[in-house]
N, C-alpha and C positions, 0 to 999 in steps of 0.2 A: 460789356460783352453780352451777346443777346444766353439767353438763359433756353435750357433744353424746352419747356411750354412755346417760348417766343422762335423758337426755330420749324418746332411741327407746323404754328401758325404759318409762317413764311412761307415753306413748304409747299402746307396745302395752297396758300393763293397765291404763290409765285405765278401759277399761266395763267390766272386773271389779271395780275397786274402786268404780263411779257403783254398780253394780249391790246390791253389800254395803254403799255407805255408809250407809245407814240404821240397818242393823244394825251398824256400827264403831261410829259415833257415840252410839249408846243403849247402846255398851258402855262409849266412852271416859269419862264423866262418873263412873259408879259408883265406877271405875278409880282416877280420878285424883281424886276424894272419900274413897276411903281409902287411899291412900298419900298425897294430902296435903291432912287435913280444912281446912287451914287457910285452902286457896284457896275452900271453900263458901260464904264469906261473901258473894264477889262475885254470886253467883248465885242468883234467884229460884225456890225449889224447885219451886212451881208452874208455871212453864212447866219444869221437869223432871221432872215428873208427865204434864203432857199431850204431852208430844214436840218442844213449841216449840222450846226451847233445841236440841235434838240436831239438829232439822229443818235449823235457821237455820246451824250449822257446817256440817250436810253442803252447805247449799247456796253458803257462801263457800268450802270448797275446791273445790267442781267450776268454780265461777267463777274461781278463781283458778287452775285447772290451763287453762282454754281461754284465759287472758287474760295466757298469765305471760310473755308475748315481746313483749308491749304493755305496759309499765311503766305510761304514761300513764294508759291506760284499766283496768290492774290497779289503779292508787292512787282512779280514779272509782269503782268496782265495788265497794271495799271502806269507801266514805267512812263509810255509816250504821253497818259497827262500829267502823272508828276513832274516832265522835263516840261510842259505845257506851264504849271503851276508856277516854276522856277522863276520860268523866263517871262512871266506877270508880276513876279513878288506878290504870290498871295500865300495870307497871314493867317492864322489858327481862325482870331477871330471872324474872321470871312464865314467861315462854315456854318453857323450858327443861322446866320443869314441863308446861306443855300439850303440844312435843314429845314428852317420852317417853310421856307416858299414850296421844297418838296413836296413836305408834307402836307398842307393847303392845296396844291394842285393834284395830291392823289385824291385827297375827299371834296373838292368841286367834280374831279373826274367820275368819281366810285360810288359818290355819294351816301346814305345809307348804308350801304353794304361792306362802310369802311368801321368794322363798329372799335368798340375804348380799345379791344385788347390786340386788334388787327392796328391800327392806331401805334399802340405802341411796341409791336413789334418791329414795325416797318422801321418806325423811327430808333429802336436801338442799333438796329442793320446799319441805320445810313451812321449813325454816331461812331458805330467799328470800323465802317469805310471811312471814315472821317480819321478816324484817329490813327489807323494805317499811311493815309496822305501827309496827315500832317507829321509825323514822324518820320515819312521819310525824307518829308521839302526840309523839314530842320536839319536831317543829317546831311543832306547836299547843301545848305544856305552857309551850315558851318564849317564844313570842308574846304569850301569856295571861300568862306572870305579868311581863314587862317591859310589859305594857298600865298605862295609867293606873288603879289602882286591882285591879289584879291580883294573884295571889297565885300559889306552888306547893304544890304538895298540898294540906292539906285547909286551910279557914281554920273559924277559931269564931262562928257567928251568933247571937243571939238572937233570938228566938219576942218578936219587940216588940206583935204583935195577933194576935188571932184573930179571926176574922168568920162564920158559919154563912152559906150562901151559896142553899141548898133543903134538904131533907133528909136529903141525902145528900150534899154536897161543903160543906167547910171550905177556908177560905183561912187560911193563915198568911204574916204578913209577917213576913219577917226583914230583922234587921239587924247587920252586921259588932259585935264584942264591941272590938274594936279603935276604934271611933268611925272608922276611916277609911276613905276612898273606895272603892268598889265598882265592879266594872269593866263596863262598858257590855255586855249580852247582845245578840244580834239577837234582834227579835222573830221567835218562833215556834219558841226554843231551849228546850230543857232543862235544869236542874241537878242533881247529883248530891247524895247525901244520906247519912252515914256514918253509923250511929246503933248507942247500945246497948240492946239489947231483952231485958232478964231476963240478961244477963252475956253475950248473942251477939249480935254484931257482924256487921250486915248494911248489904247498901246498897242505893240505889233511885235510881232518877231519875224527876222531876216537873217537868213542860211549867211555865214559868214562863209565869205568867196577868198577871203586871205586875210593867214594869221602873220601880223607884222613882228615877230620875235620878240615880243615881250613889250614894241614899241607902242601897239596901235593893232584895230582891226580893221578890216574892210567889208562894205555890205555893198551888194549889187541885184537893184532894185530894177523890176519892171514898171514902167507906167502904164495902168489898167486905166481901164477908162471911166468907169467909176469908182477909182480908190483915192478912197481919201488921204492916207496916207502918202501912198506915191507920187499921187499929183500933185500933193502936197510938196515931198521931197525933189520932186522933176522941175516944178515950178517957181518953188522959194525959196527952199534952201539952197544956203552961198555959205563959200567958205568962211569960217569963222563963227558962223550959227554953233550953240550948245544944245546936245542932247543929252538925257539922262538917260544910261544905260545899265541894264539890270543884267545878274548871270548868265554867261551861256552855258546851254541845257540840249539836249536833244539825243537818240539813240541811233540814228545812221551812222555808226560807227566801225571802223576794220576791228577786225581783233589782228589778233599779233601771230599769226600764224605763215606758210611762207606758201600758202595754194592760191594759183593764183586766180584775178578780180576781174570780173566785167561788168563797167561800168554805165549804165543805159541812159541817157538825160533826153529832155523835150522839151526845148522853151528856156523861160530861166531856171529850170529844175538845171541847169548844169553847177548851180554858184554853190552847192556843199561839193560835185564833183569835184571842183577842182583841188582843193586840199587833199580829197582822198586821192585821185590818182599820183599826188606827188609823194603820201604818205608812201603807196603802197611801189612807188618806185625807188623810194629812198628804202622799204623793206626787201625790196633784190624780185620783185614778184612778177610774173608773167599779167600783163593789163591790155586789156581789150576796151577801147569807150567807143562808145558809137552815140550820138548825139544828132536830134531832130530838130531843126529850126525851119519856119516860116518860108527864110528867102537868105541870103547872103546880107542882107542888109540887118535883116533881125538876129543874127549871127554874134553873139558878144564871145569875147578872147578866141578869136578864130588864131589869130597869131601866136598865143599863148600855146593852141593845143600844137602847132605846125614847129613851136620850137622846143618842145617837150618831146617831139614824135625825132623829130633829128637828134635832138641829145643822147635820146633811147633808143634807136634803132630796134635793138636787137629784143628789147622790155615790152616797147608800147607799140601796138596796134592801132589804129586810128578809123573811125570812118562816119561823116555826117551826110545825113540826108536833108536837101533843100526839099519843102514841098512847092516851093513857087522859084523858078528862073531858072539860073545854072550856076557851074560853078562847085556842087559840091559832088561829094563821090557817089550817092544814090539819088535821081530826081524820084519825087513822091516821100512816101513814109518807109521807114523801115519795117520790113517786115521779115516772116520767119524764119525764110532761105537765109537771107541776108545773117539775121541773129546767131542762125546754125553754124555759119559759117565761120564768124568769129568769138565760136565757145571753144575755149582753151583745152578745157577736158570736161568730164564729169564732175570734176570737184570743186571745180571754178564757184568760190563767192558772187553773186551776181547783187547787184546793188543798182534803185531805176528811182529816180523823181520825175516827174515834169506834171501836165495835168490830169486830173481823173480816170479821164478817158483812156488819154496814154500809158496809163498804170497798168490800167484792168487788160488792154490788149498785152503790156509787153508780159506781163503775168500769166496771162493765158499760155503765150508762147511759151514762156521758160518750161511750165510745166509741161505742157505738151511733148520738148525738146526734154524731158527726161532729169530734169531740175527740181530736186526736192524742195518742197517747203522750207525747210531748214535751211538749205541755200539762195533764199529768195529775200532780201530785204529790202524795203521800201519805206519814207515818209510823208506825210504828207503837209502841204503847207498848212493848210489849216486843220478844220478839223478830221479826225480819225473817222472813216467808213468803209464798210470792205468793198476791197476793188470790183466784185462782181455786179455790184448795184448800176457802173457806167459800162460793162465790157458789151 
């Protein structure tokens, strides 16, 4: 724990280092990729390409430098990478490694001006943050695998179906290689995905789109044009292929409450939707989803929403906007009239994935339309940046 001298230090050079951390950050990764290649696996090169990745660290230490005298609200602030951490299996000893490349990329950055005792303040900071993550991925790793149907580390599934879902998202259903029980996900979580691709070992995680009852899960994957992963899964994998799958983790979650949900999705941001709206219709709740696709053809479980909306008459609301052809209930994008229209009340939970962009406008809107923060939840696929950087 940083010591009262090692906190004044902090302090005073916190807005020197807020000011450089952009630039530390976009140094630490190259850093700590070649002295130790082995850790690249966990990490999506694409968002280390466009700055996401370095973004999203600089913005969990300045978080956790204003919040580190409130444990409480430090352990809330960091939840969306701890669920990030799960669904990787990353292990204590990992850290040690992320420390020093840190710290190496603050003093190539800072240089001289990082002197012994600035030095090692930093580095007790990052040791507290350190020791907070790791404490709480142990306490989720061992809840999860003493759950019914739980596992540690990675477990073996198979690739039991494939499904084509539009023309661009595939559903794969998995199912444990073991024949035995599977542990309960909340709807609107994630799983992690360890895979080998031409002899290099990467990992991903994928919104699960259906929890099979304890059988099997299901993921529904877009094919991006340069993702390795997907192309991967759109192109080669066949039924019967084995993947290793790690905890599902993630915070887009309902609470248990009975006011009711508006649902926003864009693209494949619909595949955590769907659990939730069935969640929140099997809790008796007033649901509004309005979902944004392409065209009718980029449209996956069009069918799924149209025999959800008959079953619920009287529950679910429905309404998708095509931006290309016809066929859905708004041509173009959804926008704010539109969203006004189908807000239940003021109290209404609102909940929105799809891409960046689409974030930051439906977020503009909600607020706008008299939506507190506190009713505004959001994930994002990759990494964490605030919505207003794309609105």
């Amino acid at each position: 724990m940083t010591t009262a001298a090692q906190d004044a230090i902090i302090d005073a050079t916190a807005p020197v280092v807020a000011e450089h951390l952009n630039a530390i950050t976009a140094c630490f990764y190259p850093l700590m990729f070649e002295r130790y290649p082995e850790v690249a696996s966990f990490f999506n090169q694409t968002h280390q390409h466009d700055g996401a990745q370095p973004r999203a660290l600089a913005q969990s230490v300045l978080a956790y430098v204003g919040l580190r005298k409130r444990p409480a609200e430090a352990q809330a602030a960091m939840a969306t990478a701890i669920s990030k951490h799960v669904s990787l299996g990353i292990q204590p000893e990992q850290y040690p490694i992320v420390g020093e490349c840190l710290m190496a990329a603050i003093g190539e950055v800072l240089g001289d001006a990082v002197t012994a005792e600035i030095a090692d303040a930093w580095g007790a900071l990052y040791q507290d943050l350190a020791d907070l993550l790791i404490a709480a991925e142990a306490q989720r790793y061992d809840a999860f695998a003493h759950s019914q149907g739980g596992w540690s580390g990675t477990r073996d599934f198979r690739i039991a179906d494939i499904r084509q879902e539009s023309d661009v998202i595939r559903s794969f259903y998995l199912e444990p290689v073991d024949g035995g029980p599977v542990a309960e996900a909340k709807p609107g979580q994630y799983i992690g995905l360890k895979l080998n691709i031409n002899g290099q070992t990467t990992h991903r995680h994928y919104s699960l789109s259906g929890l099979l009852n304890g059988r099997g899960y299901r993921i529904s994957v877009k094919q991006e044009p340069e993702g390795l992963v997907s192309n991967w899964l759109h192109q080669h994998a066949k039924v019967g292929d084995v993947l290793e799958l790690l905890p599902p983790a993630g915070e887009l979650t309902l609470d248990d409450s009975d006011t009711p949900v508006v649902l926003i999705s864009g693209g494949v941001g619909q595949t955590p939707m769907l659990p939730l709206v069935r969640q929140a219709l099997k809790q008796g709740r007033q649901v509004s989803y309005l979902h944004a696709a392409r065209s009718a053809q980029h449209h996956a479980f069009a069918h799924d929403l149209k025999e959800l909306a008959a079953q619920h008459p009287d529950q679910l609301t429905t309404l998708v906007a095509y931006e290309e052809g016809t066929g859905g209930d708004v041509q173009g994008r959804i926008e704010k009239e539109v969203l006004a229209r189908l807000l239940p009340s003021d109290k209404a939970q609102c909940y929105f994935v799809g891409p960046q962009e689409f974030m930051s406008v439906m977020d503009r809107y909600l607020e706008e339309l008299g939506v507190p923060g506190s009713q505004r939840h959001y994930e994002h696929f990759g990494p964490s940046r605030p919505l207003h950087t794309a609105a």
